[in-house]
C-alpha positions as CSV (number, residue, x, y, z in Angstrom):
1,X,0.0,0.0,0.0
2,X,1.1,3.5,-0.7
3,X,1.9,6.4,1.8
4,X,-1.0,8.1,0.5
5,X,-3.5,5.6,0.6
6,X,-5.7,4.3,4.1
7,X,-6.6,0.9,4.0
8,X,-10.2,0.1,5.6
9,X,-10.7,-3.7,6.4
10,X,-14.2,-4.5,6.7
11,X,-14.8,-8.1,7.7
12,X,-12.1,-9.5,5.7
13,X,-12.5,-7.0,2.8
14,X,-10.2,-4.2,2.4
15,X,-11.5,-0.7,0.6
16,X,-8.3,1.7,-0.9
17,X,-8.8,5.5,-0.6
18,X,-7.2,8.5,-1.4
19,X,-6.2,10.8,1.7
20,X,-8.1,13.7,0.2
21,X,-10.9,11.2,0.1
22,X,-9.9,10.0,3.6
23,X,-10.6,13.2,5.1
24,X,-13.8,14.0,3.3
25,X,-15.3,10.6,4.4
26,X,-14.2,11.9,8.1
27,X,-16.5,14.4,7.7
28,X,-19.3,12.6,5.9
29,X,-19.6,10.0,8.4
30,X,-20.4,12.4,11.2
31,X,-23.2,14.1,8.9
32,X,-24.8,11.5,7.0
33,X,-27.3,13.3,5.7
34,X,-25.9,16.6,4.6
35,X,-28.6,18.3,2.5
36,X,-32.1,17.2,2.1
37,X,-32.4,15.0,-1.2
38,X,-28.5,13.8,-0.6
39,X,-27.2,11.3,1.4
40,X,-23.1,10.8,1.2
41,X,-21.9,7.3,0.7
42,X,-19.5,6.0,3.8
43,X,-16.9,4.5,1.1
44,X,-16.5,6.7,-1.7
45,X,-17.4,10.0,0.1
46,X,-19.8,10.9,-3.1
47,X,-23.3,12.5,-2.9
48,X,-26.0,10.3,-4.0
49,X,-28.8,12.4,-4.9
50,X,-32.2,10.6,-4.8
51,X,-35.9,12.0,-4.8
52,X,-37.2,12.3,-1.4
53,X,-41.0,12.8,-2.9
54,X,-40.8,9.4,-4.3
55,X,-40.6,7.3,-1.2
56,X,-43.2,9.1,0.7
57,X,-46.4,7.1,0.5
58,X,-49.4,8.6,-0.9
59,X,-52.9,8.7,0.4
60,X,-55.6,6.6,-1.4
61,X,-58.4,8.9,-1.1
62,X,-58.0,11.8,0.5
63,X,-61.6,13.8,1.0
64,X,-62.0,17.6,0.8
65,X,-63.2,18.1,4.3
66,X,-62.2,15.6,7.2
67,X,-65.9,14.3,8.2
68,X,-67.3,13.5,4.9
69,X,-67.0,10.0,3.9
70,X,-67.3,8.6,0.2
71,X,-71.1,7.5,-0.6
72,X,-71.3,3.8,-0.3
73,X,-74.5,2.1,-0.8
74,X,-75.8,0.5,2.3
75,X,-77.7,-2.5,2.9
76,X,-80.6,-0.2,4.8
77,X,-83.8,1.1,4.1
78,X,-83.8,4.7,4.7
79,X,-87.6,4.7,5.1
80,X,-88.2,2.1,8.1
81,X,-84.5,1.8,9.3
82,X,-83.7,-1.9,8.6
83,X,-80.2,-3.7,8.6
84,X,-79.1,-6.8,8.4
85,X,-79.7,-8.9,11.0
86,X,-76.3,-11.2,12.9
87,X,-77.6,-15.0,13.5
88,X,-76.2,-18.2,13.5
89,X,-76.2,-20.4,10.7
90,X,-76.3,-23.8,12.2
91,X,-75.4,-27.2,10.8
92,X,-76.8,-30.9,11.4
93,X,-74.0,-31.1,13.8
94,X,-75.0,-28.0,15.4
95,X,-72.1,-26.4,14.7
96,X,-72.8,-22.3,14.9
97,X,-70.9,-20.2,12.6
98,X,-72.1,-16.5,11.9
99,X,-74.0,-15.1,9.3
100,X,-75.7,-12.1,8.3
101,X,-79.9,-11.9,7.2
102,X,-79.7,-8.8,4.9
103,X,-83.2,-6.8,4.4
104,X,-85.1,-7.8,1.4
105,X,-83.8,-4.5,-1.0
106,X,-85.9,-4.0,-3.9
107,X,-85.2,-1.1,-7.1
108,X,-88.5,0.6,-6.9
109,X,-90.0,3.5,-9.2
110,X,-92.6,5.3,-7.5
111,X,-94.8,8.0,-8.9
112,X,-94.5,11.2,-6.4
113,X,-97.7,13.1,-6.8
114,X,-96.4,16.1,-5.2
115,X,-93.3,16.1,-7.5
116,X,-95.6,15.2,-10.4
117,X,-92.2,12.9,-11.4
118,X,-91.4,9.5,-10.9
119,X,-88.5,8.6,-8.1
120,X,-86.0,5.7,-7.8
121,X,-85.4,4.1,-4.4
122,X,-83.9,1.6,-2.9
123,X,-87.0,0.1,-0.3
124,X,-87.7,-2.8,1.9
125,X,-90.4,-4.4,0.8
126,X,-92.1,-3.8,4.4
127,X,-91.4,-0.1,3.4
128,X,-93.3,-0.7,-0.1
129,X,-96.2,-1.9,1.4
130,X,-96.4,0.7,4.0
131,X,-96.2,3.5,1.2
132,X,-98.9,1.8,-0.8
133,X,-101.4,1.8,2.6
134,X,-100.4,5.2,3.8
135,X,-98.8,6.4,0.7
136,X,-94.6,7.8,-0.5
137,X,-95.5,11.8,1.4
138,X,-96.3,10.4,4.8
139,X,-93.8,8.2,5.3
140,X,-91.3,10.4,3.8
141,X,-92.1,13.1,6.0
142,X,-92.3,10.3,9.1
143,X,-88.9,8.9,7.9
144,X,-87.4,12.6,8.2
145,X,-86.5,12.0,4.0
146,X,-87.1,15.2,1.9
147,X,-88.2,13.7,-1.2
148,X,-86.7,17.1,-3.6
149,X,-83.0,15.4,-2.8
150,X,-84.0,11.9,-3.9
């Protein structure tokens, strides 16, 4: 080896430098980092610029205002309020394992007289029945559902 040159032996390998190079990886190893965007390598004492952007990771959705959710459709009548129902699903070993009974959810047009235009909603049938006996207004307005939006 030369005058000039530091050997590093690094579990049985052995790196050459420079002492220019010697000194500037002297400095480099006690600042790492030295600008954001560049790290300096601990054997060659270059800057390795990489893009810092790149390995943040970014948000799947990302809503304009923090308590609005995205609209899902729901298994629930808006009209009466029903959901599916948790029960056990059991076997002729009696062997329980859960399951859900979801609300029978019909696509229904329905003429709205005070509209004078024909609506499309997603009803229980119980809910159909109880708008033909006491028809779409009153249970609307019982339901607290203003029928302009729908």
């Amino acid at each position: 080896m030369a005058a000039s040159a530091t050997a590093a032996v690094f579990s049985g390998l052995c790196f050459r430098r420079g002492a220019e190079s010697s000194k500037r990886i002297l400095s480099s190893k006690t600042q790492a980092v030295s600008d954001i965007g560049f790290v300096t390598s601990q054997l060659s004492g270059l800057k390795i610029s990489y893009d810092v952007s790149s390995h943040l990771p970014t948000p799947i959705f990302t809503p304009s205002l923090p308590g609005l959710q995205p609209i899902v459709a729901r298994r629930i009548c808006p009209f009466t309020g029903k959901k599916a129902n948790k029960a056990n699903k059991i076997s002729f070993s009696a062997h329980k394992t859960k399951k859900l009974q979801f609300v029978n959810l019909q696509y229904k047009r329905i003429w709205w007289e005070g509209g004078k235009r024909f609506l499309k909603l997603r009803l229980s049938t119980k809910a159909i029945k109880t708008i033909e006996k006491n028809g779409l207004e009153a249970v609307a307005k019982k339901a607290g559902i203003d029928l302009r939006k729908c």
